[in-house]
C-alpha positions in Angstrom: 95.2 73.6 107.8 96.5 77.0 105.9 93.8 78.9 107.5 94.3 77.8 111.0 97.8 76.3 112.1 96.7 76.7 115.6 93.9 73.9 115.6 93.0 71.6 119.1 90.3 69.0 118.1 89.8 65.0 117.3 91.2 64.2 114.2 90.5 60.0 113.6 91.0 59.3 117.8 93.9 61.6 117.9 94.4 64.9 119.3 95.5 68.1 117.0 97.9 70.4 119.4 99.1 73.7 119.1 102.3 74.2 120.5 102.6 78.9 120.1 106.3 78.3 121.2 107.1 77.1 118.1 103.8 77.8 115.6 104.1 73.8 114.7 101.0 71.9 115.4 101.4 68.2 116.2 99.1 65.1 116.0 98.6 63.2 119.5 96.9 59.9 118.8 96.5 56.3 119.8 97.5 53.4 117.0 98.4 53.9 113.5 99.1 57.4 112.0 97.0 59.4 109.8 98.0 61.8 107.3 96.1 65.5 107.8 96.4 67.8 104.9 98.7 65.8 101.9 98.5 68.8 99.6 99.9 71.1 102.0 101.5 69.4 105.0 103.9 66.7 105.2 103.6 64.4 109.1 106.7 63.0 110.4 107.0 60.6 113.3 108.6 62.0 116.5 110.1 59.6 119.4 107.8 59.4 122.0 106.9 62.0 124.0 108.8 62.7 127.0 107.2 61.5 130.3 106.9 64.9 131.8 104.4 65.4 129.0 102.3 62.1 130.7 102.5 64.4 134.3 98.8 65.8 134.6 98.5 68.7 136.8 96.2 68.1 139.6 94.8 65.3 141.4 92.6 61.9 140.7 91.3 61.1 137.3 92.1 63.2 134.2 88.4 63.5 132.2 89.6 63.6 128.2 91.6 66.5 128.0 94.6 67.6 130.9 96.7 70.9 131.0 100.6 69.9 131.5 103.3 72.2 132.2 105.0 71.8 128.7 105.3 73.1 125.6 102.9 70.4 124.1 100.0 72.4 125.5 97.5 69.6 125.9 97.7 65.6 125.9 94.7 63.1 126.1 95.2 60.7 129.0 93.6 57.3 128.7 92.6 56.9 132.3 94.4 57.4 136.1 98.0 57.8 136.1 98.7 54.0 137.1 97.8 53.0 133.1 99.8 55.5 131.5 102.3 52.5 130.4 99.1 51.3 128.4 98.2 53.9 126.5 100.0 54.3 123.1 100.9 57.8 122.6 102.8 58.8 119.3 103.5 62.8 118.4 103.9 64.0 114.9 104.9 67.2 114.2 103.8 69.3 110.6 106.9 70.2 108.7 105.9 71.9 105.9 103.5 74.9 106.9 105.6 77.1 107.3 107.5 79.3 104.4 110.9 79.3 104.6 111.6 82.7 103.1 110.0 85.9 104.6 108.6 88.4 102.6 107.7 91.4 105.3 108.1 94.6 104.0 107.6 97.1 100.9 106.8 96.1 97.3 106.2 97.7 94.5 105.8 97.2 90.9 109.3 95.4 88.5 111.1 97.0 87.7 111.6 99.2 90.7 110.4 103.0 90.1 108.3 101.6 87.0 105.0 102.8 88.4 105.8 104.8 91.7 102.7 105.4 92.8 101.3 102.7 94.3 102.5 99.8 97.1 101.8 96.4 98.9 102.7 96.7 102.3 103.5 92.7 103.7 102.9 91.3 107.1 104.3 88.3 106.9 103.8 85.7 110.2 103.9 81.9 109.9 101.7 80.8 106.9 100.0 84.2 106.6 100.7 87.8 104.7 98.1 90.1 105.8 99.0 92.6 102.4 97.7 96.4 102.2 97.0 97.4 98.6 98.0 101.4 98.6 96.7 102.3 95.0 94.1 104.6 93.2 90.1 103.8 92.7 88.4 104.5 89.3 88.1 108.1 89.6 91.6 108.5 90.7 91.2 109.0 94.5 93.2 107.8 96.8 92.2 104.3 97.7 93.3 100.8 99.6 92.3 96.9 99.8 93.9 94.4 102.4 94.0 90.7 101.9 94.7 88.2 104.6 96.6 85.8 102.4 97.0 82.0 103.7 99.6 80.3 102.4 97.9 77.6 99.6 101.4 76.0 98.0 105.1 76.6 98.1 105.9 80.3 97.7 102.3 81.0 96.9 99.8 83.2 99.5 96.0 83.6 98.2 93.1 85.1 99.8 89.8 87.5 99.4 90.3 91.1 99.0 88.4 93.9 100.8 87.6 97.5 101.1 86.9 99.3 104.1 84.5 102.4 105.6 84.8 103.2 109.2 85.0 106.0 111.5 85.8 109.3 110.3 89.2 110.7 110.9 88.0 113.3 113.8 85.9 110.6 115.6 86.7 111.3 119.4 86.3 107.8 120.2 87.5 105.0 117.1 84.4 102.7 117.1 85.4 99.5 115.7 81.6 98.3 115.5 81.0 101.1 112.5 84.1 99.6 110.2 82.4 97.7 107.5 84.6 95.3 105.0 83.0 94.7 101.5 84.3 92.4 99.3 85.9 93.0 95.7 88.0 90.1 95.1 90.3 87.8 94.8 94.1 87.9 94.9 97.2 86.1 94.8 101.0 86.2 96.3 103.7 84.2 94.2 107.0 84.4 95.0 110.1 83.9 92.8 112.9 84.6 95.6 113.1 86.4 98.4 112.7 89.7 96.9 110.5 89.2 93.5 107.7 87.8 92.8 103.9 88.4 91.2 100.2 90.4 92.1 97.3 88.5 90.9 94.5 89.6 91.6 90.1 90.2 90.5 88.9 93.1 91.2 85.3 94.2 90.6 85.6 91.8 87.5 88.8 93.4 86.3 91.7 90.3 86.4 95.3 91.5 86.3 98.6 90.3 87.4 101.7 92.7 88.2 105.2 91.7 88.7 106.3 93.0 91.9 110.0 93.5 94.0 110.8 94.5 97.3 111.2 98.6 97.9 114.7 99.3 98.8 115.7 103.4 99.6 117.9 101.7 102.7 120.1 98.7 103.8 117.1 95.7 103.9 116.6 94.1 107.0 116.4 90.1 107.1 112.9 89.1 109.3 112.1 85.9 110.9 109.2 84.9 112.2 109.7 83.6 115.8 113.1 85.4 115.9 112.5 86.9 119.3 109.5 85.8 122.0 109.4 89.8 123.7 109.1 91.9 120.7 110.0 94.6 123.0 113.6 93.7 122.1 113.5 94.2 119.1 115.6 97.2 117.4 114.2 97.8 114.2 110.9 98.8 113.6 109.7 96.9 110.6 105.5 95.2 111.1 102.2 96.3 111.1 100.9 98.2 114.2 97.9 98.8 115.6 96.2 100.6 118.6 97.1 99.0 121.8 95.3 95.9 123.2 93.9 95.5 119.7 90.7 98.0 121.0 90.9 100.2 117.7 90.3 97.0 115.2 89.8 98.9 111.6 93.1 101.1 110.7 96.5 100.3 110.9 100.1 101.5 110.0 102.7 99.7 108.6 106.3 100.5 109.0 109.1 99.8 106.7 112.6 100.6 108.5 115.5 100.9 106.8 118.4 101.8 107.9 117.4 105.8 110.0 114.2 105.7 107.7 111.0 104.4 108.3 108.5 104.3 104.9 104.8 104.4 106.7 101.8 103.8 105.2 98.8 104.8 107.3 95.7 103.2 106.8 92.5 105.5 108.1 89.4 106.6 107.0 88.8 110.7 105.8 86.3 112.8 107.4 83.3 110.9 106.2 84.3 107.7 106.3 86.0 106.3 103.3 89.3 104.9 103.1 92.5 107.4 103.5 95.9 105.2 102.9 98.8 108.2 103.6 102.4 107.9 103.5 105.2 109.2 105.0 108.7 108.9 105.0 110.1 109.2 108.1 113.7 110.2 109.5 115.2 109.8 112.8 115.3 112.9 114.4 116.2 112.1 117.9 116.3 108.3 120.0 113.6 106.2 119.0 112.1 109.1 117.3 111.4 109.8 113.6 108.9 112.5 111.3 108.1 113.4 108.6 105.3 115.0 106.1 102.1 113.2 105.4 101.3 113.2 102.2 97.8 112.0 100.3 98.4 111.1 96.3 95.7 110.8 93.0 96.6 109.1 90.0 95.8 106.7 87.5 93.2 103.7 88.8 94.7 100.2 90.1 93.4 98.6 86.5 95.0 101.2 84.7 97.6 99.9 81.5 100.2 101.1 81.2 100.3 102.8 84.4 101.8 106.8 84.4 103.4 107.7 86.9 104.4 110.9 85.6 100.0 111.5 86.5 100.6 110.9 90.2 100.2 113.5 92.4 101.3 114.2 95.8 99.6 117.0 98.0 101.1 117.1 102.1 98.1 117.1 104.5 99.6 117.3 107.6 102.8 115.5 110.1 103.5 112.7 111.6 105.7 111.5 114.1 106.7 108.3 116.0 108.4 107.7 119.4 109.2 104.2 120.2 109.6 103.4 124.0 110.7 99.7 123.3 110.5 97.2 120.1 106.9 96.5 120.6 105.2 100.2 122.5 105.6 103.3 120.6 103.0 106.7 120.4 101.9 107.9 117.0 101.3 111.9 117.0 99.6 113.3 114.1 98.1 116.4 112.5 96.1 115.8 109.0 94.3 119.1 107.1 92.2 118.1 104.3 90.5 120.8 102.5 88.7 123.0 105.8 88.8 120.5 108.6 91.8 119.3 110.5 92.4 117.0 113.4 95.2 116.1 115.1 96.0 113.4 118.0 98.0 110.9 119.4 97.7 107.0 119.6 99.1 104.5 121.5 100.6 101.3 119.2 101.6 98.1 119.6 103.0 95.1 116.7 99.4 93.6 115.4 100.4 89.7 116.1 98.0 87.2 114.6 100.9 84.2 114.1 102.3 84.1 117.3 105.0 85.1 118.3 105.3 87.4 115.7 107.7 88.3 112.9 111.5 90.7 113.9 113.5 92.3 111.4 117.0 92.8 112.1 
């Protein structure tokens, strides 16, 4: 189940569970035990469940399904609670959905500096990388792609690619309804270690594959997903963020924090619509707080071989600046010029969770 871990349904009489406390998703059933997923989940049996996971809440006879005050979630009670001794109730639990190694963070091309220019930006939660392509369209422009990639074998992440239009930079209200995702292709994550690995990807008919390695300018932080349940604890700033309660759905940022510097990459639309990724790096400059320039590049396209980087070119449109109040609540103040129009404003952000509980970098 790579592109849903979180599943509750009948699966051959049994029950599929999600248990969010742990991301695991376990296989409540009556008799013999059937295998869900070979190719990319292994079942093991558990001991039985404990009998406070037999304890519906409320009174009389449970109908099918019963809410329990455990971690299990949900348990199918064959029933009133004078024949629970009857009912045959294993629980498996999935042990290999999960990768072991996290890959959140900064990428570019191998070797490092080859083709500075361009940049994958990794979200990396459970058996998911939602990836940020920050590269260069055919005419040069600046230009990005985002993949939610599920995992699909060991060390390896696939999943469509897809270009956005939304709501102009100076909309007074961001309308989520007017972003439109098209699709251009395909593309795929495989992983050698921790901190190298390879692009492939299809897009508009053009097949390529780069080898890519994590972007280091600061001591790397080592993320877990799960590592804390209140993100607002954490201390370093490393994820995707969005607006607040998820009510700006269409543009994002991602933060890479190393060390006093955060590497953002701000994914937005211009001032009619089409996408805008900008970067900035940005240094502490007070408690929670760091700025820096904004800056919009050209250069050569994302099928372009070899690459120069010696043609990109960087022009600063404006500055940005970040104020955390905890790990997980921060404001994002901006001013962007681009030719004769400017705008400036201030967002409220939050961590964009879509594993929960999230990935923390320490």
């Amino acid at each position: 189940m790579p592109d849903a871990p979180f599943h509750i349904g009948i699966w051959h009489g049994g029950n599929l569970v999600a248990d969010e406390t742990t991301g695991n998703v376990h296989l409540i059933g009556f008799g013999q035990h059937h295998t869900l997923n070979p190719v990319t989940a292994t079942w093991t049996r558990l001991a039985d469940p404990p009998a406070e996971l037999l304890t519906p809440i409320g009174q009389g006879k449970p109908a099918g399904f019963v809410s329990c005050a455990t971690p299990w979630g949900i348990v199918c009670i064959d029933g009133d609670r004078a024949r629970m001794p009857k009912c045959r109730i294993w629980l498996y639990r999935s042990t290999a959905t999960v990768a072991s190694v996290n890959y959140e963070g900064q990428w570019w091309n191998t070797p490092a500096g080859s083709e500075s220019g361009w940049s994958l930006s990794f979200a990396h939660q459970g058996d998911v990388i939602f990836a940020a392509w920050f590269t260069h369209d055919a005419l040069g422009s600046a230009w990005y792609m985002s993949m939610t990639a599920f995992q699909s074998g060991p060390n390896t992440f696939a999943g469509t690619l897809y270009r956005t239009t939304g709501p102009p930079l100076d909309a007074i209200q961001f309308d989520p309804n007017q972003v439109e995702r098209i699709e251009v292709g395909k593309g795929t994550l495989t992983f050698a270690d921790g901190n190298n690995g390879t692009f492939a990807y299809t897009v508009n008919g053009i097949t390529q594959t780069k080898s890519i390695t994590r972007q280091v300018f600061g001591p790397l932080p080592t993320c877990t997903w799960g590592g804390l349940v209140d993100l607002a604890l954490a201390t370093n700033y490393q994820n995707l963020w969005w607006a607040a309660g998820g009510v700006e759905s269409g543009w994002g940022i991602s933060f890479a924090h190393q060390g006093d510097v955060i590497f953002a990459t701000w994914f937005t639309y211009d001032f009619i619509g089409e996408a805008l990724p900008l970067s900035a790096t940005l240094t502490k400059v007070g408690p929670a707080t760091y700025s820096g320039t904004l800056i919009k590049t050209s250069g050569p396209a994302f099928s372009a071989v070899p690459f120069d980087p010696n043609a990109v070119t960087r022009a600063t449109v404006g500055t940005a600046t970040v104020t955390f109040s905890n790990g997980n609540a921060a404001t994002f103040s901006y001013e962007v010029t681009l030719g004769s129009q400017s705008v400036s404003g201030n967002k409220t952000i939050e961590r964009q969770v879509f594993r929960a509980p999230g990935t923390v970098c320490q």
